[in-house]
ROTITI-946414 format. One record per residue (C-alpha): residue in one letter; residue number from 1; x, y, z. Coordinates in nm, 3 decimals, padded with zeros to 5 digits. Layout:
A / NUM / X / Y / Z
...
//
This chain:
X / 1 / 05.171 / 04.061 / 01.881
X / 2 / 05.140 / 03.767 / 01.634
X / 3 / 05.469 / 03.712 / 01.712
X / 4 / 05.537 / 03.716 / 02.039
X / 5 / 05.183 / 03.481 / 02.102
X / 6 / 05.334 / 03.241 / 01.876
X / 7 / 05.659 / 03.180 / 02.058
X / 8 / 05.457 / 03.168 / 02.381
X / 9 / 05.226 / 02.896 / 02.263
X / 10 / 05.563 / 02.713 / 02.112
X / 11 / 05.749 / 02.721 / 02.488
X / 12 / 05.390 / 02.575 / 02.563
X / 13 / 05.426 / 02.324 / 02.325
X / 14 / 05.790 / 02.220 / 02.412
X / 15 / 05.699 / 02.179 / 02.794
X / 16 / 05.439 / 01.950 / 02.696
X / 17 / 05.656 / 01.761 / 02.407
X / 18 / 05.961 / 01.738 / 02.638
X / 19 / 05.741 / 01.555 / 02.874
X / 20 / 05.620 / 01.322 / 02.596
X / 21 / 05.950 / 01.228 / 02.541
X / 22 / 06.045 / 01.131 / 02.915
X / 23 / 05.740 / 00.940 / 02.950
X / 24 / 05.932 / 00.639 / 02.874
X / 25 / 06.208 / 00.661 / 03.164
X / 26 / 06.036 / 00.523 / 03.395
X / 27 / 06.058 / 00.195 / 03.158
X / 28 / 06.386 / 00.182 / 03.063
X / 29 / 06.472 / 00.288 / 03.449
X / 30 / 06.278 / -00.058 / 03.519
X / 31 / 06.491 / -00.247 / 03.229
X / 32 / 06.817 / -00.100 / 03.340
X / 33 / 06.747 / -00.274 / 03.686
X / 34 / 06.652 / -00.599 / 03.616
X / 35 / 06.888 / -00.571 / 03.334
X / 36 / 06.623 / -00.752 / 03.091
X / 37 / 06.384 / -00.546 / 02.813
X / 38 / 06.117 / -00.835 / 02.891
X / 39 / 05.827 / -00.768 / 02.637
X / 40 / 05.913 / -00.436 / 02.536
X / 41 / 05.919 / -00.391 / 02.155
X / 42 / 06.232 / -00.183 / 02.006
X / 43 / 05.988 / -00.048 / 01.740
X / 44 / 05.836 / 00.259 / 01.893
X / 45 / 06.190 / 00.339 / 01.947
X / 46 / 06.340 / 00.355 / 01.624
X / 47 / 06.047 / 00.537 / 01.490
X / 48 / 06.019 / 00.812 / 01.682
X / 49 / 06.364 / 00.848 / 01.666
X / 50 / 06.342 / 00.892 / 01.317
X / 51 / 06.081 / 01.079 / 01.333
X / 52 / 06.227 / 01.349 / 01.589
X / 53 / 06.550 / 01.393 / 01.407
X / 54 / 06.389 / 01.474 / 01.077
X / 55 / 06.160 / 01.735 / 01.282
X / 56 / 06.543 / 01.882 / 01.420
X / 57 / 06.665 / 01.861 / 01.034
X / 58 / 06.305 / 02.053 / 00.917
X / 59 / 06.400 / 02.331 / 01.215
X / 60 / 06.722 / 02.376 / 01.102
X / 61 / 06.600 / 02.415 / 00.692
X / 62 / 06.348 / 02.649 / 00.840
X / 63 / 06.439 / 03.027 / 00.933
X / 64 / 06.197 / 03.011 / 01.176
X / 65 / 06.213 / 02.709 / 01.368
X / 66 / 06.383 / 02.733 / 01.630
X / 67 / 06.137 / 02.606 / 01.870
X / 68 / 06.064 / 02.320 / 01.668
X / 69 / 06.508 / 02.249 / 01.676
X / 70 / 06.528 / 02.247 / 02.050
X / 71 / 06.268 / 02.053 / 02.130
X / 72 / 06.286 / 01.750 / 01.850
X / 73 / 06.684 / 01.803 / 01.957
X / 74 / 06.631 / 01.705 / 02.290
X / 75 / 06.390 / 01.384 / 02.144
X / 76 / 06.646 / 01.289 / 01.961
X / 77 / 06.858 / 01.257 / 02.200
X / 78 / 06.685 / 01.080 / 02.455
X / 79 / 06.546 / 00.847 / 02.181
X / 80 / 06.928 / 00.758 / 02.092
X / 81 / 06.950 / 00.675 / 02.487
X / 82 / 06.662 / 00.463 / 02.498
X / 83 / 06.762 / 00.285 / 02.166
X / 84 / 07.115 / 00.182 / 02.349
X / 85 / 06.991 / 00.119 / 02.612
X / 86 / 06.711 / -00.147 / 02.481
X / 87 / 07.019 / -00.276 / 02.228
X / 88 / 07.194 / -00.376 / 02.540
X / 89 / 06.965 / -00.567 / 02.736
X / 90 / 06.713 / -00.730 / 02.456
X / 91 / 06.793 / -01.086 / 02.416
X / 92 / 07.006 / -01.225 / 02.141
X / 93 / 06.732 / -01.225 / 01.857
X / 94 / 06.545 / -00.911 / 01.967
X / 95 / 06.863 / -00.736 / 01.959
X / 96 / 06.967 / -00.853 / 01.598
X / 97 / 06.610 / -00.745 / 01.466
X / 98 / 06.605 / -00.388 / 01.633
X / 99 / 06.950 / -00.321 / 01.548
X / 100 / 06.862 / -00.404 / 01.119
X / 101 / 06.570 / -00.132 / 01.207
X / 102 / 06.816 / 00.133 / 01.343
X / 103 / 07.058 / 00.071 / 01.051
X / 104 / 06.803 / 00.085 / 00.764
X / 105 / 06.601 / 00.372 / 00.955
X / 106 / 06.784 / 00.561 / 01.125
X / 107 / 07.125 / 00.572 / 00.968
X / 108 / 07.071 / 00.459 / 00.648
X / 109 / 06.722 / 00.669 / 00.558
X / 110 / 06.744 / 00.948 / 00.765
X / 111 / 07.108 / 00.975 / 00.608
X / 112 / 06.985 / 00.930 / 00.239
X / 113 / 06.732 / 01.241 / 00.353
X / 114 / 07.044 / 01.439 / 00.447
X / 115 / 07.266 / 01.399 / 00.153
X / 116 / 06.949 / 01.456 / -00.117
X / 117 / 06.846 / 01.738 / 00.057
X / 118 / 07.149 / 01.940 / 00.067
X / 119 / 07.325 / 01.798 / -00.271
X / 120 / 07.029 / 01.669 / -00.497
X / 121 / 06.749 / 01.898 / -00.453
X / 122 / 06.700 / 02.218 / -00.543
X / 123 / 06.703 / 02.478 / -00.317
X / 124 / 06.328 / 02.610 / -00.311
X / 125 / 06.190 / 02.284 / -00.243
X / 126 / 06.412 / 02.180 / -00.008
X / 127 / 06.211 / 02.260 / 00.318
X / 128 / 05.908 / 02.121 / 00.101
X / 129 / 06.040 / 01.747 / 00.047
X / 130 / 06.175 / 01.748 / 00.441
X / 131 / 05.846 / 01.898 / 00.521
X / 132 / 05.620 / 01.625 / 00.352
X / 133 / 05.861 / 01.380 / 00.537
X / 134 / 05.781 / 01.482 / 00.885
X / 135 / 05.450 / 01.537 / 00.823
X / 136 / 05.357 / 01.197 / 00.705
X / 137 / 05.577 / 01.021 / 00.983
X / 138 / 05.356 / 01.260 / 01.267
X / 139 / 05.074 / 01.144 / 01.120
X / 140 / 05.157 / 00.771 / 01.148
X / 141 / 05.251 / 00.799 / 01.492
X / 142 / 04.939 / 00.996 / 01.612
X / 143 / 04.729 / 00.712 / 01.401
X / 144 / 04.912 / 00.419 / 01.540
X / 145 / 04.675 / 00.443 / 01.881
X / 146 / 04.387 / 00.274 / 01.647
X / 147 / 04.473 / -00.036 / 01.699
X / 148 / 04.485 / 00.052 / 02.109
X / 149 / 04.068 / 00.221 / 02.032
X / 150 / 03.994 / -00.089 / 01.872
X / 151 / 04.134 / -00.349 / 02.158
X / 152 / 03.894 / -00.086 / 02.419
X / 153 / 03.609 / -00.066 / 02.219
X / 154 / 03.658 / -00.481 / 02.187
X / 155 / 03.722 / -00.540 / 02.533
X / 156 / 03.517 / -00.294 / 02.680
X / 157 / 03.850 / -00.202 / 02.864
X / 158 / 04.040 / 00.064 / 02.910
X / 159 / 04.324 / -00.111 / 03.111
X / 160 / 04.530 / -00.075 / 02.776
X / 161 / 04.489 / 00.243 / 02.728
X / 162 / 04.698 / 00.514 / 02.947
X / 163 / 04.558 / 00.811 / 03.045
X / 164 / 04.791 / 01.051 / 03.062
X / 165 / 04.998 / 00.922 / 02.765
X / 166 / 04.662 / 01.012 / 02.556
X / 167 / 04.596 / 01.284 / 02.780
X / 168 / 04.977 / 01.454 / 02.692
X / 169 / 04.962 / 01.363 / 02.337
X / 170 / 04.616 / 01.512 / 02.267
X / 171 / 04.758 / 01.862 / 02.429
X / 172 / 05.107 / 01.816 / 02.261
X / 173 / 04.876 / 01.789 / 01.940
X / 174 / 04.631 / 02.092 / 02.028
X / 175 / 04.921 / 02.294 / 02.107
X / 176 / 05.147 / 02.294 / 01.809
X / 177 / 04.781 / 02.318 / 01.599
X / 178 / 04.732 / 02.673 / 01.717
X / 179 / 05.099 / 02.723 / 01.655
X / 180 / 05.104 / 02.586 / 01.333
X / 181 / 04.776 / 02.834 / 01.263
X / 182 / 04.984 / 03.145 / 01.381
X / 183 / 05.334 / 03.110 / 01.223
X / 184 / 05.115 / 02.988 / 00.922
X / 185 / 05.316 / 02.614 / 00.873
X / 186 / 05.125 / 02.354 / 00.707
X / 187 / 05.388 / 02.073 / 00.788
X / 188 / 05.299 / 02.116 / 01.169
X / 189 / 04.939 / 02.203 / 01.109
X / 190 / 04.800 / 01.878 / 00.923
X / 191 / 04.962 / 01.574 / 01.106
X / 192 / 04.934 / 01.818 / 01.498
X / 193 / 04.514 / 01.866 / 01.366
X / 194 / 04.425 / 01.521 / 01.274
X / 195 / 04.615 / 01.399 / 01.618
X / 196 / 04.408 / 01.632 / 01.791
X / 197 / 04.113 / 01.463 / 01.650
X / 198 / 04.212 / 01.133 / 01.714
X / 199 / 04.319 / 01.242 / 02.065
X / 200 / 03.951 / 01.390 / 02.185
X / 201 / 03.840 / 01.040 / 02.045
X / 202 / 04.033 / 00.836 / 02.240
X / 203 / 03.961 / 01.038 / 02.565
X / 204 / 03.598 / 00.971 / 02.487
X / 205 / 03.666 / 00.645 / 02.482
X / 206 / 03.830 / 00.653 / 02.788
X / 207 / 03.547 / 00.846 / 02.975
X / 208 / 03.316 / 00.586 / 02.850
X / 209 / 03.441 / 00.263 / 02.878
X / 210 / 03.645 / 00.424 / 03.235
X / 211 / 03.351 / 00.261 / 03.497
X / 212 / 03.260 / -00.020 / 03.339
X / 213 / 03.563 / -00.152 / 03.206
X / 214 / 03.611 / -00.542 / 03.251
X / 215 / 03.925 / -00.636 / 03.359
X / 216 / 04.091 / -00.901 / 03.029
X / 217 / 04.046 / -01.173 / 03.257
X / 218 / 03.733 / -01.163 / 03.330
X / 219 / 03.602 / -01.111 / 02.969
X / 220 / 03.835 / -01.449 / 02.873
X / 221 / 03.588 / -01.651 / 03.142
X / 222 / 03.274 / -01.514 / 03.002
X / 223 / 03.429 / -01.601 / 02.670
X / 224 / 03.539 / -01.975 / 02.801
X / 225 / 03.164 / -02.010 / 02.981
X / 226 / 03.019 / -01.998 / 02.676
X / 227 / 03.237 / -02.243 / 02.455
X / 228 / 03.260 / -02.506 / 02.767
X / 229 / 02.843 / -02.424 / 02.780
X / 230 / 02.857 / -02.471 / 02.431
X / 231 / 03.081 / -02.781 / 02.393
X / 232 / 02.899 / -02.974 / 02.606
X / 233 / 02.517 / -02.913 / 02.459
X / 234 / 02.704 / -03.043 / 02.140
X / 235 / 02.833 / -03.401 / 02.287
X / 236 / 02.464 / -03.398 / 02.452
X / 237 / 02.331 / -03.407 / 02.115
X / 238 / 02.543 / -03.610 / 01.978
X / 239 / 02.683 / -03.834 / 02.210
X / 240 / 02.381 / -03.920 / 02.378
X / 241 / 02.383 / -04.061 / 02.749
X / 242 / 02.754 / -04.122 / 02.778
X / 243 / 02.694 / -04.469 / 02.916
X / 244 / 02.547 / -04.539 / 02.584
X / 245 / 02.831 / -04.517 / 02.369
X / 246 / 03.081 / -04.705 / 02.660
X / 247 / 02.847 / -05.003 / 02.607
X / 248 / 02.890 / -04.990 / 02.241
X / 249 / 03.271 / -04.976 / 02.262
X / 250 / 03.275 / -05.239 / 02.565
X / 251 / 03.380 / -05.497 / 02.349
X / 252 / 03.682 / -05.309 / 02.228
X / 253 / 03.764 / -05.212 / 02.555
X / 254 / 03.859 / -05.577 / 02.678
X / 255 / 03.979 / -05.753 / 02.345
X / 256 / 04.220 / -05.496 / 02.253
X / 257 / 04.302 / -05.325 / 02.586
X / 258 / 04.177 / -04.958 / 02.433
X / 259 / 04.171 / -04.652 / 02.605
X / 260 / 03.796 / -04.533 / 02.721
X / 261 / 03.612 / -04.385 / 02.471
X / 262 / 03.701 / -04.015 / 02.429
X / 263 / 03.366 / -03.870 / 02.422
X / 264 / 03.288 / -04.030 / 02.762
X / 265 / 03.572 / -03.843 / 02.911
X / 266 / 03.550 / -03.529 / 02.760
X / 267 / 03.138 / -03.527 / 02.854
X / 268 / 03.249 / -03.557 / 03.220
X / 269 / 03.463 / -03.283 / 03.232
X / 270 / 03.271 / -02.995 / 03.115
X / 271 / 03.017 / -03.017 / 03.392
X / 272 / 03.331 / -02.964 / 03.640
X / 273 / 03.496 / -02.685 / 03.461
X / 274 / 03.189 / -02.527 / 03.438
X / 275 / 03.110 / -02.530 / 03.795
X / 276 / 03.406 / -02.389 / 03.888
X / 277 / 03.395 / -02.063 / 03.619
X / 278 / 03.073 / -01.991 / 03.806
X / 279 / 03.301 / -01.880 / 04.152
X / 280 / 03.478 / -01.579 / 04.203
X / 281 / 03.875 / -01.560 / 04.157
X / 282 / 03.893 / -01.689 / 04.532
X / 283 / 03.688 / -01.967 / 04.505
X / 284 / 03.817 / -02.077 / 04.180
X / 285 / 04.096 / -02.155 / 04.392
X / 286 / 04.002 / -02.290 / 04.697
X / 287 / 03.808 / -02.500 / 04.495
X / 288 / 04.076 / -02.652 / 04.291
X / 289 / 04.287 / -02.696 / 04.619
X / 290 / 03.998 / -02.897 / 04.793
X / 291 / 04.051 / -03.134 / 04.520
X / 292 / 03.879 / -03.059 / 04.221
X / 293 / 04.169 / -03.055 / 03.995
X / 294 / 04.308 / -03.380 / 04.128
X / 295 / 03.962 / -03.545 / 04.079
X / 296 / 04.011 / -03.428 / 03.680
X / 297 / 04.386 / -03.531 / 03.674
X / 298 / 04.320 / -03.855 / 03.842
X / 299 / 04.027 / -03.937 / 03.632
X / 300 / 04.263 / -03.874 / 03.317
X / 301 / 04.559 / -04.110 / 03.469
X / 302 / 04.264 / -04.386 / 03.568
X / 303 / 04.163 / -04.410 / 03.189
X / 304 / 04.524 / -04.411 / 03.054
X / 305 / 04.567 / -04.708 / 03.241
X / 306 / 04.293 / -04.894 / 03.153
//
């Protein structure tokens, strides 16, 4: 019975793996168009194809893991694709970079793993060292979402944070957990249990953060409010009335053609700028078309003159 529940709960956790693995095609559909990898980082890439073809090499040691084989096979595979593909269309320096990361990790150490497995170490401890391998590389990828909980929790934003990508990788991770529990496999248990873990956390982060999530945008302005607001308390204080200090430079002004003073120019500007972060995105614009930006620009190319 043991059995036979374990290989259903591993066909379980293949579905949901497999569709891990195809989340990206939608991307790489999207680069193969416009025949450019834009932002996209080759990193995630190379790593998890590393990662899934030492999972295939730790089903093949193992007498009884098949299921974990076919479905870190098929990864492989389709993280090969999406490696090609991304060497094809990054740019020039991109493309030099990700290529060094594919030679030294996926050729060169996943092939150094190969050759001291089967010709260097013994044969009891061979599933062991592969084992420890895989485990530590799941656990990296399931912890590399931190950084993600840490950018939500800082932006009060979820916007950068998928939902079902979390969603699938916190069932991919409670999945092979039970599995791990009834074939009795610490290697899948450990690095599967603590990405469970972090995978409730960041879905209650998600249904937190979810309805009152600030777009980036909008947190930048609040952010730029208070510096402007800031900024221009400072000059008050120490720039006094404005007019002041162009009388005390007046003399400067006309015998050696200067510039006006500096402080006089940026004291006028903050009282715009401020205005017009107090409007909606709509009005920002409209705003700035009436005229407020070429007041600012004009007022710059008036003193430069001078």
């Amino acid at each position: 019975m043991a059995v036979s529940l374990s290989f259903i709960i591993g066909i379980i956790g293949n579905v949901i793996s497999f569709l891990v693995f195809t989340s990206p095609i939608k991307t790489f559909w999207g680069v193969l168009k416009k025949k450019s990898t834009e932002n996209y980082q080759g990193l995630p890439y190379i790593t998890t194809l590393l990662s899934t073809s030492l999972w295939t090499f730790y089903g093949i040691l193992n007498p009884n893991g098949l299921l974990i084989m076919t479905v870190n096979g098929a990864g492989a595979i389709l993280q090969l694709i999406y490696v090609i593909i991304f060497l094809i269309y990054a740019p020039m320096d991109k493309k030099v970079k990700t290529g060094k990361l594919f030679a030294i990790l996926d050729v060169g150490f996943f092939g150094s793993v190969i050759v001291l497995t089967l010709f260097a170490i013994r044969e009891e401890i061979k599933l062991t060292f592969v084992g420890l391998l895989c485990a530590a590389l799941t656990i990296g990828m399931y912890a590399s979402p931190l950084t993600v909980m840490g950018l939500v929790i800082r932006m009060k934003s979820v916007e950068y944070m998928p939902f079902f990508l979390s969603f699938f990788l916190f069932l991919n991770a409670g999945i092979w957990s039970i599995y791990s529990v009834l074939v009795k496999d610490f290697f899948i248990g450990v690095p599967n249990a603590i990405g469970f873990i972090l995978g409730c956390a960041q879905l209650i982060l998600y249904s937190v953060y979810r309805n009152k999530s600030k777009k980036p945008l909008e947190v930048l302005e609040e952010e730029g409010s208070v510096t402007l607001k800031e900024r221009a308390v400072e000059m008050q204080e120490h720039g006094g009335d404005g007019e002041e200090v162009d009388l005390k430079n007046k003399s400067l002004n006309k015998g050696l053609s200067l510039p006006k003073p500096l402080i006089k120019r940026l004291y006028s500007m903050p009282t715009k700028i401020m205005k017009t972060i107090s409007l909606n995105s709509y009005e920002l614009d409209s705003a700035w078309a009436l005229g407020l930006g070429e007041d600012i620009e004009a007022a710059e190319k008036k003193s430069s003159l001078v």
